[in-house]
C-alpha positions in Angstrom: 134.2 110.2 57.1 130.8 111.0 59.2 128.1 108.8 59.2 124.9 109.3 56.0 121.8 108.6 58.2 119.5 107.4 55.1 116.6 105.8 57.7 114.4 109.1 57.5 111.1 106.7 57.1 112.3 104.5 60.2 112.6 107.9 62.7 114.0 111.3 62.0 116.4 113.8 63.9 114.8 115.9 66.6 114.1 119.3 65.1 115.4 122.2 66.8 112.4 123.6 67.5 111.0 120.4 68.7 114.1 120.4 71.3 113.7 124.2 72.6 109.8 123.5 72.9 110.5 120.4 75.3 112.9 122.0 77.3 110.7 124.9 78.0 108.2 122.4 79.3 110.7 120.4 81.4 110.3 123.6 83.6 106.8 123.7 83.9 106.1 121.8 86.9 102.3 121.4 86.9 100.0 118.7 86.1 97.5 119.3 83.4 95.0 118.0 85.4 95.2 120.7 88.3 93.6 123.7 88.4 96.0 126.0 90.1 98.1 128.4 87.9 100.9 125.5 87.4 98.7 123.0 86.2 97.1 125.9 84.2 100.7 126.4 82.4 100.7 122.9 82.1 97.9 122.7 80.0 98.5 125.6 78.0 101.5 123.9 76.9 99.2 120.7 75.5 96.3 122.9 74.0 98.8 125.1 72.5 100.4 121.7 70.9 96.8 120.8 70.2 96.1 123.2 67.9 99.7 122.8 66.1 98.9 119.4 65.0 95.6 120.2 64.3 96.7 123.0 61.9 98.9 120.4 60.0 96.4 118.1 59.7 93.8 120.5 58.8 91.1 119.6 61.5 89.8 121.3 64.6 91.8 120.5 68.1 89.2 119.2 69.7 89.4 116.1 67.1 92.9 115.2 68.4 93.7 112.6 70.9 97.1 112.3 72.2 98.6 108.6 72.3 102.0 107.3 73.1 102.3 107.0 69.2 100.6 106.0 66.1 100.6 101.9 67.1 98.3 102.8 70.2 96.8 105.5 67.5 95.3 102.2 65.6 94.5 100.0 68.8 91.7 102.6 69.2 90.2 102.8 65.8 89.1 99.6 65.7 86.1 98.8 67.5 86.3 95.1 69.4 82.9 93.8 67.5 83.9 94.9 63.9 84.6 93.0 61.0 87.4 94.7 58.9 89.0 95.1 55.3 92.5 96.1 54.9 95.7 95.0 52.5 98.9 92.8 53.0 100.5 97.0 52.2 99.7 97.6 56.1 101.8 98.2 58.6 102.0 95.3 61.1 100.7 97.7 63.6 97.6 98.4 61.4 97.2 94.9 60.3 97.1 93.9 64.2 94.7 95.7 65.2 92.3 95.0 62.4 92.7 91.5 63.4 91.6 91.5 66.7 87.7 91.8 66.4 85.4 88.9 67.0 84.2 88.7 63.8 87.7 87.8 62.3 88.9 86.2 59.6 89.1 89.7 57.7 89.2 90.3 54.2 92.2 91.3 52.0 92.2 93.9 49.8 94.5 93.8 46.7 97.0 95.8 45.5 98.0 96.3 42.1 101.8 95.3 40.6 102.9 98.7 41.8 101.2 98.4 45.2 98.3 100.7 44.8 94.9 99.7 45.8 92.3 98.7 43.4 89.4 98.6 45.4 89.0 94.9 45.2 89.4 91.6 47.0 90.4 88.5 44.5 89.0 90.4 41.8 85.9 91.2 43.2 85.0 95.4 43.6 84.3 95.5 47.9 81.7 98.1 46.5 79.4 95.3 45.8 78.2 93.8 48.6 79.7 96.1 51.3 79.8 93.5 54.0 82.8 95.1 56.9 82.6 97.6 59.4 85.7 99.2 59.2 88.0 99.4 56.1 91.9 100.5 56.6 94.0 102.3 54.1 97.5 103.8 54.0 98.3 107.4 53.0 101.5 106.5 51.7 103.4 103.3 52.4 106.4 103.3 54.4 108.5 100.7 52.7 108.2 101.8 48.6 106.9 104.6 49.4 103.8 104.6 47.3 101.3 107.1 48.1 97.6 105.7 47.6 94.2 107.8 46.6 92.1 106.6 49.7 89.2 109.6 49.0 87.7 108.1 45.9 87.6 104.8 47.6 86.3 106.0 51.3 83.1 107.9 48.7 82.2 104.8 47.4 82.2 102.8 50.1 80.2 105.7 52.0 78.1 104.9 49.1 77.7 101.7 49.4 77.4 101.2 53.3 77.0 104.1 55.3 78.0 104.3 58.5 80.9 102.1 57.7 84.7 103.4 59.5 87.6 104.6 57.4 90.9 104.2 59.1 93.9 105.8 57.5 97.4 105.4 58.7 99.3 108.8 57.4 101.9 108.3 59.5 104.5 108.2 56.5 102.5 111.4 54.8 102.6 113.9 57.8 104.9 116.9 56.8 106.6 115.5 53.0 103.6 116.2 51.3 100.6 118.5 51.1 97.8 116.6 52.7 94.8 117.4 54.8 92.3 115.4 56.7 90.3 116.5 53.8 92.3 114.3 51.6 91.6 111.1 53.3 88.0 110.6 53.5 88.9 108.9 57.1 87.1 108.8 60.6 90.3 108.0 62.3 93.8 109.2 60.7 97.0 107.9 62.5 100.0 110.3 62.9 103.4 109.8 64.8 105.9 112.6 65.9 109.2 110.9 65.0 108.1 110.6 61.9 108.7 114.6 61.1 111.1 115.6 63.9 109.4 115.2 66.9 110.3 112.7 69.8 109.5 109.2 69.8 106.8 108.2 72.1 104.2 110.5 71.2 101.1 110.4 68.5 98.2 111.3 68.1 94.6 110.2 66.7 92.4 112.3 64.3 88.7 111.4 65.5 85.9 112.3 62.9 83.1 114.8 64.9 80.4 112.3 65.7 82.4 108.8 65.9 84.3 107.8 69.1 87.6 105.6 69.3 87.9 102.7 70.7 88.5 103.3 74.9 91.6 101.3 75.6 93.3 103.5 78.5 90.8 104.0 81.1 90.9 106.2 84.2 90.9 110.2 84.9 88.9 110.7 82.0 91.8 112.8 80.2 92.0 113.5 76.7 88.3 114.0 76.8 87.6 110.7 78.1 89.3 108.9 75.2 92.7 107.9 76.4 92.9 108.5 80.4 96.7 109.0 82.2 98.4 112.3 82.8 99.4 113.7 79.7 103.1 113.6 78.1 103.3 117.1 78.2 107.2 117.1 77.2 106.8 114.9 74.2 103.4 117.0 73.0 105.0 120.1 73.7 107.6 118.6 71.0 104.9 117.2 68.8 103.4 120.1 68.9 107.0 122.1 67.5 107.6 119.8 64.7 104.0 120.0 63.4 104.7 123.6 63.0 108.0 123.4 61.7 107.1 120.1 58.8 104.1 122.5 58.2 105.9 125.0 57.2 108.8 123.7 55.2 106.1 121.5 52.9 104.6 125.2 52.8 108.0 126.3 51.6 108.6 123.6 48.5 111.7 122.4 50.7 110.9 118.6 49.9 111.0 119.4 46.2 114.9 119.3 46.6 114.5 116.1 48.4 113.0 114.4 45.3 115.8 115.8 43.1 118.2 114.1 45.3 116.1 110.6 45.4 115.6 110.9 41.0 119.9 111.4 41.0 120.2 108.3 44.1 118.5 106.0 41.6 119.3 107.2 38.1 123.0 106.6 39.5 122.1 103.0 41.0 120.7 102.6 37.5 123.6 103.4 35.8 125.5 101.4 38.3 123.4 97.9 37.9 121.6 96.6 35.1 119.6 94.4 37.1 118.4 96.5 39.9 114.4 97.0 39.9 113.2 100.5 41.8 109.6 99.4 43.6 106.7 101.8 42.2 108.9 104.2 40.3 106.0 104.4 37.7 103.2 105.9 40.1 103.4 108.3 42.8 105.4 107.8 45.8 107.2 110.4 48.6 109.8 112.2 47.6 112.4 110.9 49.8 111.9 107.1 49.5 113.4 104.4 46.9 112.9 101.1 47.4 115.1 98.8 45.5 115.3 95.2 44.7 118.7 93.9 43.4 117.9 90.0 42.5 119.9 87.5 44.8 122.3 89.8 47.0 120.3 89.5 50.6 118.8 92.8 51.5 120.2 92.6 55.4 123.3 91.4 53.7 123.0 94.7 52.0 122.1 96.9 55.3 124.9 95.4 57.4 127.6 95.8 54.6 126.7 99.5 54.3 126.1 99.6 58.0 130.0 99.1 58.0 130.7 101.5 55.3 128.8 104.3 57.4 125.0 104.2 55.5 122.1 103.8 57.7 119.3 102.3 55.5 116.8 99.6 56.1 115.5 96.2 54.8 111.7 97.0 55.5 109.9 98.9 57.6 111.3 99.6 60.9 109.1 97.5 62.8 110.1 94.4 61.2 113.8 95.1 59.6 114.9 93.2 62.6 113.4 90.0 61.6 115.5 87.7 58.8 112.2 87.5 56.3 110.9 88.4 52.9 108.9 91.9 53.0 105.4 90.9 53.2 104.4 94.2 51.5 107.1 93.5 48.2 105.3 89.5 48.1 101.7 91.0 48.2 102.8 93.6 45.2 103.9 90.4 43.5 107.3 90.0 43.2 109.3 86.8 44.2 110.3 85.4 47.6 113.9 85.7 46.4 113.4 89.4 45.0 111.0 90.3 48.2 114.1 88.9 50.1 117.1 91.4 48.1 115.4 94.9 48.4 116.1 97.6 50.4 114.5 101.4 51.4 116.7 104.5 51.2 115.0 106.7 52.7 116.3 110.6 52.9 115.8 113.7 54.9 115.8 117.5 54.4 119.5 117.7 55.8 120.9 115.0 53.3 122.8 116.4 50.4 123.9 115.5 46.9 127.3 114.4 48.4 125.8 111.8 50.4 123.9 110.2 47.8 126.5 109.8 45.4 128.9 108.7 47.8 126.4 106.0 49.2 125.8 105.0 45.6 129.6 104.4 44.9 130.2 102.4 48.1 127.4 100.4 47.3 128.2 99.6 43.7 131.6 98.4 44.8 129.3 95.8 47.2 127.7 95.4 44.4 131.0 94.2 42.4 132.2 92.4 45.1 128.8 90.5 45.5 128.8 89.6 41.5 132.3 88.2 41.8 131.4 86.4 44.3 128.3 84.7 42.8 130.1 84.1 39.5 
């Protein structure tokens, strides 16, 4: 039997477009930098990308910066002499850079039991008092999937402190779902081509007309002085592709199947174990993404058996499923150490079929057995 990649959230499969686009640029020798008709082609191939991921977004190209991914993306959105507000739902990256300002300790939002913001730190509405400089939400969370409403929230804060930052990390949101810049309510919006089918190694930052990022990259002034180094013109040329192509297949309703397959993965889990909780099935999440919780049977315990059996899924996000530890994001949504500890993501893509999921559900109820026989 092949392999059932189920990972989609950690990185996706190069699109095909994304793979012809950066092997036309491997033959463009030029520089973007240079003015001769080489360089020219050169930087045709990055505006053209430009304005690819601009359309997806929904913003004009010359609000895009081009980053080495959505981690660098976040290092420049938050200014060095900022206080900030964010949630224990953030990526790590996120949460790092909101912690590096000189007017740390920051302030934690909460999240409620399904991990969607409530606008609130211990109970108190942020809206009274606005007291930070930059405040950082998630599109949709990478882990459970859970998409979050960060518009209303971004208004009233612009209400109660102007001139205050919104940063949102839509990394996770970017070509699954219809969503805009619009949408957000952000100054800065992170986005990261694996995520959709482009190559790893390249991102990009949405900067609001008016506010400037954070300079961390300094040199020849590229990018329009925001991130200097000669451009990646291979890996935008592929960004560039898959923006098109996720674009156009949200366009086309072709995640609706998706979130068929992800209602049959768990309705069949269900039916398989009694005891099995599915993380923020009441509320709004991506179609592709369950996270469950199965009480007491070790979530890497979980990956690694059906690692074996030929299932790629993942214990947490996939900067910290390496790391033998409770999900930080599963704790701050208030469930256990020991349930925090058992859950896992299944996460699927547009090429994963009906097939897949029902076999990956029958393997893993005969862990399941085994794991219950074993316990007993």
């Amino acid at each position: 039997m092949s392999r059932v990649y189920l990972d989609h959230n950690a990185t996706t499969p190069l699109r095909p477009e994304a793979r012809e686009a950066m092997l036309r640029a491997m033959d463009v020798v030029g520089n973007p930098s240079s003015v001769h008709a080489e360089g020219r082609a050169a930087k045709a191939i990055v505006e053209k990308a430009r304005g690819q991921v601009a359309a997806l977004m929904g913003c004009d190209a010359g609000d895009i910066v081009f980053t080495s991914g959505a981690t660098e993306a976040a290092g420049m959105a938050f200014p060095d002499l900022s206080g900030a507000i964010f949630s224990d739902i953030e990526h790590d990256a996120v949460r790092a850079a909101a912690s590096t300002g000189e007017l740390a300790p920051q302030y934690v939002l909460d999240v409620d039991t399904d991990g969607v913001l409530t606008g609130t730190i211990n109970g108190v509405s942020i809206f009274d008092g606005m007291w930070d400089d930059v405040v950082a939400m998630q599109a949709a969370n990478s882990e459970t999937g859970v998409l979050q409403k960060t518009l209303p929230i971004a208004q009233d804060i612009w209400a109660t402190k102007r001139g205050a930052l919104i940063v949102v990390d839509a990394v996770q949101m970017w070509g699954k779902l219809p969503y805009s810049i619009a949408n957000s309510g952000a100054d800065f919006v992170l986005s990261s081509a694996h995520k959709f089918g482009g190559p790893k190694g390249i991102g990009a930052l949405y900067v609001k007309t008016g506010v400037e990022p954070a300079v961390r990259i300094k040199g020849g002034g590229q990018e329009m002085g925001r991130r200097s180094g000669t451009e990646n013109v291979i890996g935008i040329a592929g960004f560039g592709a898959a923006a098109e192509a996720s674009q156009r297949d949200v366009a086309n309703g072709k995640w609706g199947r998706v979130e068929k397959l992800r209602n049959i993965l768990e309705n069949a889990l269900a039916a398989a174990s009694k005891t099995t909780i599915f993380v923020g099935k009441e509320v709004q999440r991506l179609p592709n993404t369950s996270c469950f919780i199965t009480p007491g049977w070790k979530g890497e315990t979980q990956v690694m058996q059906m690692d074996l059996a030929g299932f790629a899924i993942s214990a947490g996000s996939a900067c910290s499923s390496g790391k033998v530890k409770a999900s930080r994001v599963l704790k701050a949504t208030g469930y256990s150490e020991l349930e925090a500890a058992s859950a896992v993501r299944v996460s699927l893509g547009l090429e994963t079929t009906e097939e897949d999921v029902l076999r990956f559900v029958d393997i893993w109820a005969q862990k399941l057995k085994k794991h219950e026989a074993r316990a007993a």
